[in-house]
N, C-alpha and C positions, 0 to 999 in steps of 0.2 A: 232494311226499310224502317223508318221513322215513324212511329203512329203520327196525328195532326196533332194531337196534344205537346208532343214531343218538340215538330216542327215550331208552332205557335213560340213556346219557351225558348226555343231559339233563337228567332225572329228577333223576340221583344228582349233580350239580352242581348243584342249585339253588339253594346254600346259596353258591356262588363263583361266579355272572356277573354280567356287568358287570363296571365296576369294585371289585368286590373281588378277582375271579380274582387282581390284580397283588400282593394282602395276602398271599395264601396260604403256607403252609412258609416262612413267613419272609422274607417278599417274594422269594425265590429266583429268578424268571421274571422280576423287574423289578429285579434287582441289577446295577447300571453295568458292575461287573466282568466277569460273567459275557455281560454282552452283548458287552462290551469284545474279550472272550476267543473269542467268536462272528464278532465282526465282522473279526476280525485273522488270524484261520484262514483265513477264506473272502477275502478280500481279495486277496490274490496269485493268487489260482487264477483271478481272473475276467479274461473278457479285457477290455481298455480301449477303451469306449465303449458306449454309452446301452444299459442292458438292459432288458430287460420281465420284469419279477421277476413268479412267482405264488409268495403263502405261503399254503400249505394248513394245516386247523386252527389258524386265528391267529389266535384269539382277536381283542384290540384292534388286533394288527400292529404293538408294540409294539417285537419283535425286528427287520423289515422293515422299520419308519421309520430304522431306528437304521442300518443297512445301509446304504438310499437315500440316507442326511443325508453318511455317510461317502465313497460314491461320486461325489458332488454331482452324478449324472446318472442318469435311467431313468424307468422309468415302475413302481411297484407295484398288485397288486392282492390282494385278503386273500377267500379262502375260509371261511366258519367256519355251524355248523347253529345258533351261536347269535346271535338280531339284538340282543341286547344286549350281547355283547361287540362286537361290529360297531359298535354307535353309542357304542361308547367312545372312537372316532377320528374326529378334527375335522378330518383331513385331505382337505381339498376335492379335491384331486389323486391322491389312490390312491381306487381302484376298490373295492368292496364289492360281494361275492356269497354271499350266504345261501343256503348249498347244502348238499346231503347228500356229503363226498367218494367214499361207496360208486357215487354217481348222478350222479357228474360229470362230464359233458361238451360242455363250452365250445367255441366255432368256434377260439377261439387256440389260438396253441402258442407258449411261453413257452423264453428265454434261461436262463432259472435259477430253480428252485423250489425251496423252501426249505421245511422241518420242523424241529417241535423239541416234544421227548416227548409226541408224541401216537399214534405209531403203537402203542403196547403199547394204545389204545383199542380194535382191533379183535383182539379175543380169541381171535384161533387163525391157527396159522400157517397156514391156507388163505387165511382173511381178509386176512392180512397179505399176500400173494403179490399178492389183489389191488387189493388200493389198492395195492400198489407199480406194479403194471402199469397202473392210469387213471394215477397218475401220470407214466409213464414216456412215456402216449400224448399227454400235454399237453407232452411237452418237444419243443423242434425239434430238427433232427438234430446231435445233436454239445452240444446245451445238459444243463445239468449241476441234476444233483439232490443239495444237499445236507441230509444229518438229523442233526439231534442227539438220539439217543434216549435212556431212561431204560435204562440197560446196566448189567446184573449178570454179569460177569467169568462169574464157576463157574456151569456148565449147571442143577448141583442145586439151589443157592443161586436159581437164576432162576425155576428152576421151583416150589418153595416159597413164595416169595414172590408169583408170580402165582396159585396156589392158594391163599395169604390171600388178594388182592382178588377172586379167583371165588366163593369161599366164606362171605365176610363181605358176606351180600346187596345191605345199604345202600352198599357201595362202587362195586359196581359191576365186571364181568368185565375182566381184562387179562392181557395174552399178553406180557412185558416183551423185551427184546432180551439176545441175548447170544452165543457165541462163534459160534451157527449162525447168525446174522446173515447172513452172503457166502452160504447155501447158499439162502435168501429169496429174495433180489437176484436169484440168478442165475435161480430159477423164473419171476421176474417178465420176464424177458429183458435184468436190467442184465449190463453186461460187466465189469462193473470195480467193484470197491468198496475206495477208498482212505482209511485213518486220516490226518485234516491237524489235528486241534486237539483240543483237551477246554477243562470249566470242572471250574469244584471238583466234589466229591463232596455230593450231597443226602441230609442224613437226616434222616427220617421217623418218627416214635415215634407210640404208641396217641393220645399229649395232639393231635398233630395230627391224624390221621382221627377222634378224638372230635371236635372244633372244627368239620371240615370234613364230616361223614358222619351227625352227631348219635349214633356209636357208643354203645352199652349197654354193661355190664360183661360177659354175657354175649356180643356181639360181641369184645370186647376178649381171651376166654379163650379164644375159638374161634382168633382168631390168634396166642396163645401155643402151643396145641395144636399148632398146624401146624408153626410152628418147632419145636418141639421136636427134638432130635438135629442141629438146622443147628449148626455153629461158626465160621462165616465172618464177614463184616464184620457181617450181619445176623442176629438172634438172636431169642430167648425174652430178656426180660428180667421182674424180678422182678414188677413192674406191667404188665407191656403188653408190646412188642416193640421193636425196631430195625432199622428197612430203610435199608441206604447203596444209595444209585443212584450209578453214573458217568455221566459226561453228554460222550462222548467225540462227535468230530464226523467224518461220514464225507460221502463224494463220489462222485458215482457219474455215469458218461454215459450221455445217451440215444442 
């Protein structure tokens, strides 16, 4: 059973599973570099020998193949509420679990688990506290949880921008990450939350949530509205808007 959160994200992605998920913003989620930039941050931090990786919300497990191939040792396994990005990996050897992560809880407890921008899915920082905490109950003691989130620097600038996707029905509710980050973590019972890497910066304009969301014009002034008075990286522009995400990468023990 799907929580409604679950459902919702569904819903409003229908238009990106499967494999088109990897088209999206400009292939961004399947751009070499940026995994490149993922896999070289996390790398020194691990210890050396054979891990049992979970990636939660992993879509095809895309970014976890890429990890595993690097490591040339472990075993992975891919969480995700969609079976069609699921069956977009032919990888006989990582594990597949079609699950809700609101409703997760596996007999394992995993070496290292890994994210990467999806937690702004669960649209409030109560929600966020607790997927951080199922996660935190899946790790063994001392194994490391690293995320890469979709991160807007300035608190205002975060919260405006998650007030377009609340507000613009067809997108779908998000709670995006940002400087109150550590104060999350720490309700969730992490002890530590340490910056080791970043990828470029994503931006997102009306022409992509049109593409991806089937946006109206009327959706499209509803989030010029919003911005309005922001002057940060992300804006009101004259047709639509401008959202820059960071994509910085943090580390946290269980």
């Amino acid at each position: 059973m799907l929580s409604r959160v679950a459902k919702k994200n569904l819903k409003r992605d229908k238009n990106v599973l499967g494999k088109k998920w990897l088209k999206t913003y400009g292939q961004y989620f399947s751009d070499p570099k940026n995994i490149h930039d993922f896999v070289h941050a996390v790398t020194p931090r691990l210890p050396n020998r054979p891990l049992n990786i979970l990636y939660v919300a992993s879509a095809s497990g895309l970014l976890g193949e890429a990890l595993l191939k690097h490591l040339g040792r472990g075993r992975l396994t891919l969480v995700d509420i969609s079976q069609e990005h699921l069956e977009q990996n032919i990888n006989l050897q990582t594990k597949k679990i079609r699950n809700d992560l609101l409703k997760l809880h596996l007999t394992e407890r995993f070496d290292l688990i890994i994210m990467r921008s999806s937690l702004d899915y669960f649209p409030s920082r109560k929600m966020q506290v607790k997927v951080l905490g199922i996660i935190k109950r899946h790790l063994k003691k001392g194994g490391l949880f690293i995320n890469q989130p979709a991160y807007i620097t300035d608190l205002n600038e975060r919260d405006a921008i998650s007030a377009l996707y609340c507000q613009i029905r067809k997108i779908g509710d998000r709670f995006f990450q940002s400087s109150d980050l550590a104060d999350i973590y720490a309700q969730a019972g992490f002890k530590q939350l340490e910056r080791i890497g970043t990828s470029r910066k994503l931006i997102v304009t009306e022409a992509d949530h049109k593409k991806r969301y089937d946006l109206t014009a009327a959706d499209i002034h509803k989030g010029q509205a919003i911005l309005n008075g922001i002057s940060g990286l992300s804006h009101a522009t004259p047709n639509g808007y401008r959202l820059v995400f960071e994509f910085p990468v943090f580390l946290s023990r269980g």
